[in-house]
Z-matrix of the N, CA and C atoms (Angstrom, degrees):
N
C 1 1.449
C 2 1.537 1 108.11
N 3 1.519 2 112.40 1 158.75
C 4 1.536 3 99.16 2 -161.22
C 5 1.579 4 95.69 3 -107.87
N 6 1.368 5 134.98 4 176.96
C 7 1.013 6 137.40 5 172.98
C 8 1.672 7 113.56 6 -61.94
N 9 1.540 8 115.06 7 -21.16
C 10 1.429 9 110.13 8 -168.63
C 11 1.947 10 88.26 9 -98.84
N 12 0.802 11 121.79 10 -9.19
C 13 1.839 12 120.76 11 164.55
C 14 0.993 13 110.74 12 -70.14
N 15 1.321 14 114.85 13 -45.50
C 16 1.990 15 126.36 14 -172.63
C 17 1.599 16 96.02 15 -71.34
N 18 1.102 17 124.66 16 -34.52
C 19 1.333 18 101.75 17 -165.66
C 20 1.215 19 96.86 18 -89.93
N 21 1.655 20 140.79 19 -25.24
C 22 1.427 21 127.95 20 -160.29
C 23 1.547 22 90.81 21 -82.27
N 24 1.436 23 121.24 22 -33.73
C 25 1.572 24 123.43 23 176.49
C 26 1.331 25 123.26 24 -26.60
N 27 2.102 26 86.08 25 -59.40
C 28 1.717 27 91.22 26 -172.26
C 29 1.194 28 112.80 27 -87.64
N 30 1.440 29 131.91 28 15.80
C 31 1.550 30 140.90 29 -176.85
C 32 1.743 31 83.66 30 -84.53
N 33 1.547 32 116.79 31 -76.46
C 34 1.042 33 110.57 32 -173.48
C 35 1.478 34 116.65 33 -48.41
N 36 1.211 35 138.85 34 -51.25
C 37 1.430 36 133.56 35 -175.87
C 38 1.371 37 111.41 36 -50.88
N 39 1.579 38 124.22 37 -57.77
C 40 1.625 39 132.32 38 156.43
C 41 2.096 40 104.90 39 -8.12
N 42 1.365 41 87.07 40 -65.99
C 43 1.748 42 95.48 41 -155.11
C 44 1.972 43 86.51 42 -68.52
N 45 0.893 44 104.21 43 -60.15
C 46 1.994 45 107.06 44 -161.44
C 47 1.549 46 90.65 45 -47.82
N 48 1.651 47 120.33 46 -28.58
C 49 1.754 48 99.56 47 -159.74
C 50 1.817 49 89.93 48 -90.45
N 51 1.379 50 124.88 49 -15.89
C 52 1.704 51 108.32 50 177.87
C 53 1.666 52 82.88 51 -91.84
N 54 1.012 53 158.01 52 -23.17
C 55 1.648 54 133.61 53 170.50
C 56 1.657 55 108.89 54 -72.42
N 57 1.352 56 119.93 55 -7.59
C 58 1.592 57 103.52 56 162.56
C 59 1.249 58 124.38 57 -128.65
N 60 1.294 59 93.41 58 50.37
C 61 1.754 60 107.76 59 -177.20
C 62 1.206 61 114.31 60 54.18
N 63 1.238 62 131.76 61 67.42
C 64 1.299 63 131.30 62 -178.31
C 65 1.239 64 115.07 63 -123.14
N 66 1.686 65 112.19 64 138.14
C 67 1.768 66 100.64 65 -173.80
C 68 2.017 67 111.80 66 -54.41
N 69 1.585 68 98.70 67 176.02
C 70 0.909 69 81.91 68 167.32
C 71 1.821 70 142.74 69 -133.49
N 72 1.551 71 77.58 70 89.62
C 73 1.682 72 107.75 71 -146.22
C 74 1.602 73 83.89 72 -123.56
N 75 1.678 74 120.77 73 116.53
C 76 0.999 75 143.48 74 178.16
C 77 2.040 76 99.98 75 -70.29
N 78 0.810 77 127.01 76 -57.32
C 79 1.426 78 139.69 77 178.82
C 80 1.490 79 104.26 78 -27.11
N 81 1.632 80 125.94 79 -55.44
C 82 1.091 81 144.39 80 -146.15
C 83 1.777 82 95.70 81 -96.02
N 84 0.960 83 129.08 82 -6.19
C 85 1.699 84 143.89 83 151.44
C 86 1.540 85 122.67 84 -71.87
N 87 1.296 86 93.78 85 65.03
C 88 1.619 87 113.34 86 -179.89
C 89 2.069 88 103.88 87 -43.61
N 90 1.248 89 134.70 88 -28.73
C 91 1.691 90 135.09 89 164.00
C 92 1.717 91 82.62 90 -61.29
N 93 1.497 92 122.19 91 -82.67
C 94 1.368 93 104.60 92 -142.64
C 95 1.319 94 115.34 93 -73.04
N 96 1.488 95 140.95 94 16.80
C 97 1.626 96 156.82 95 125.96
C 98 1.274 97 102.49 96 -38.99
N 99 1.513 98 124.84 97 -43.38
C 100 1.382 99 124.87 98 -163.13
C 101 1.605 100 96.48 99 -83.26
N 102 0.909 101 127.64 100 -33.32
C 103 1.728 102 125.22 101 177.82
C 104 1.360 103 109.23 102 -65.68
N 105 1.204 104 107.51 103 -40.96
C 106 1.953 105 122.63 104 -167.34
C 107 1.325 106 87.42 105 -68.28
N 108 1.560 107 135.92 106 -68.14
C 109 1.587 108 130.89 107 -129.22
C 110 1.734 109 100.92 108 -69.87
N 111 1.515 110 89.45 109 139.97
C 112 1.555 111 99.72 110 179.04
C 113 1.410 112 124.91 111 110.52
N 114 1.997 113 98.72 112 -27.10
C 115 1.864 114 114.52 113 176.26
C 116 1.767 115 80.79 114 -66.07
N 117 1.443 116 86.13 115 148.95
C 118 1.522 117 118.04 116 178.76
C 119 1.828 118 102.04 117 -83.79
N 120 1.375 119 116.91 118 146.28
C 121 1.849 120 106.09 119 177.38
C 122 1.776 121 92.68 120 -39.06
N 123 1.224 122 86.50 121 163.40
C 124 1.809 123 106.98 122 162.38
C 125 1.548 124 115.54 123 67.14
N 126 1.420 125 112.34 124 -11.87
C 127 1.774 126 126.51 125 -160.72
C 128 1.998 127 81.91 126 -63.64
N 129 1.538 128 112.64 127 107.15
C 130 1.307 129 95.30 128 137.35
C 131 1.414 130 157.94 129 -13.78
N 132 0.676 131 116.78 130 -56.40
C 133 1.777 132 153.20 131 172.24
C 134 1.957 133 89.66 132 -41.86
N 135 1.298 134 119.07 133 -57.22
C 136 1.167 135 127.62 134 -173.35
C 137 1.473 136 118.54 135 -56.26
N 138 1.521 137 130.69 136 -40.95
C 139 1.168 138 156.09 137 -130.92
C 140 1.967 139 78.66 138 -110.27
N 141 1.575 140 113.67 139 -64.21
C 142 1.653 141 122.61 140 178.40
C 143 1.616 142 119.60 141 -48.30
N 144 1.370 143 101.27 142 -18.80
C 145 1.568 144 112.45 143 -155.76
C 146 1.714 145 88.10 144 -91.48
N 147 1.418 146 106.51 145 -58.55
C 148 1.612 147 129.33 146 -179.94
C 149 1.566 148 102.96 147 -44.20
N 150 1.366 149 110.75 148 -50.42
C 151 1.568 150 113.66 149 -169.30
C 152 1.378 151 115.60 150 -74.94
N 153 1.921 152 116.41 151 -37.93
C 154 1.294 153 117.70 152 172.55
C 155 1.483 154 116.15 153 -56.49
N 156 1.341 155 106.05 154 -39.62
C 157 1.420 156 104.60 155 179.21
C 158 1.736 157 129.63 156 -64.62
N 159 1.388 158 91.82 157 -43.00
C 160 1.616 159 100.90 158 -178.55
C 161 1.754 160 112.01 159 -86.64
N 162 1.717 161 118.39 160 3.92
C 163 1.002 162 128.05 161 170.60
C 164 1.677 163 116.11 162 -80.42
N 165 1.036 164 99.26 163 -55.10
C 166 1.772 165 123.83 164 170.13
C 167 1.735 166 89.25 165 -60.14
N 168 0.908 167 134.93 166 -70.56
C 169 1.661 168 122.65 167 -154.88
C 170 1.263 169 89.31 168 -54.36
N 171 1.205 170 140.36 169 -63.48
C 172 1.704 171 133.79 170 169.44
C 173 1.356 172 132.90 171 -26.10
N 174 1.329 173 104.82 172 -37.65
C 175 1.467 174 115.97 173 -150.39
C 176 1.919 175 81.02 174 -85.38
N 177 1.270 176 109.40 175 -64.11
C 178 1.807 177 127.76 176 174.03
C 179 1.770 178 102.21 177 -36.39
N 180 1.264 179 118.14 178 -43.68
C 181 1.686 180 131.73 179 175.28
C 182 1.449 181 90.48 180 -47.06
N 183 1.269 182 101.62 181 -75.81
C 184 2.030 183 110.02 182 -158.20
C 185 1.134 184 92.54 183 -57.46
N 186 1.623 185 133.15 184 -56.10
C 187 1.729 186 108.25 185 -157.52
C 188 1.518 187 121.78 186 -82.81
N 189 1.534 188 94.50 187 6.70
C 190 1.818 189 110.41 188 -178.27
C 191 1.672 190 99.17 189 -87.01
N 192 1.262 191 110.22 190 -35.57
C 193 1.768 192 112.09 191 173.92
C 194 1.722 193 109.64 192 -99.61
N 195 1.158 194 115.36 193 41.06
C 196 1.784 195 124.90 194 170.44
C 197 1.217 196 102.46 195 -83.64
């Protein structure tokens, strides 16, 4: 999978975990662990993955309170 899959991945995982009541703690997303495992400490890639996800759970937040 390429890095631009991983990130649309954890965009989608972000939104499905605030559509099933899910805190909103990227860590606790046993799929987006599965994207992370294997980045080396410090791998960028990790930090993008973390942010896509907890960006989208936000983004799904605001248009759930429109």
């Amino acid at each position: 999978m390429s890095d631009l899959q991983k990130l649309a991945s954890a965009q989608v995982l972000g939104t499905q975990a605030f559509k099933e009541g899910k805190m909103r703690v990227p860590a606790h997303d046993a799929e987006l662990i599965k994207l992370i495992e294997g980045n080396q400490v410090g791998n960028p890639m990790t930090l993008k993955l973390l942010s896509a996800w907890t960006a989208n759970w936000d983004l799904a937040n605001l248009n759930n309170n429109a």
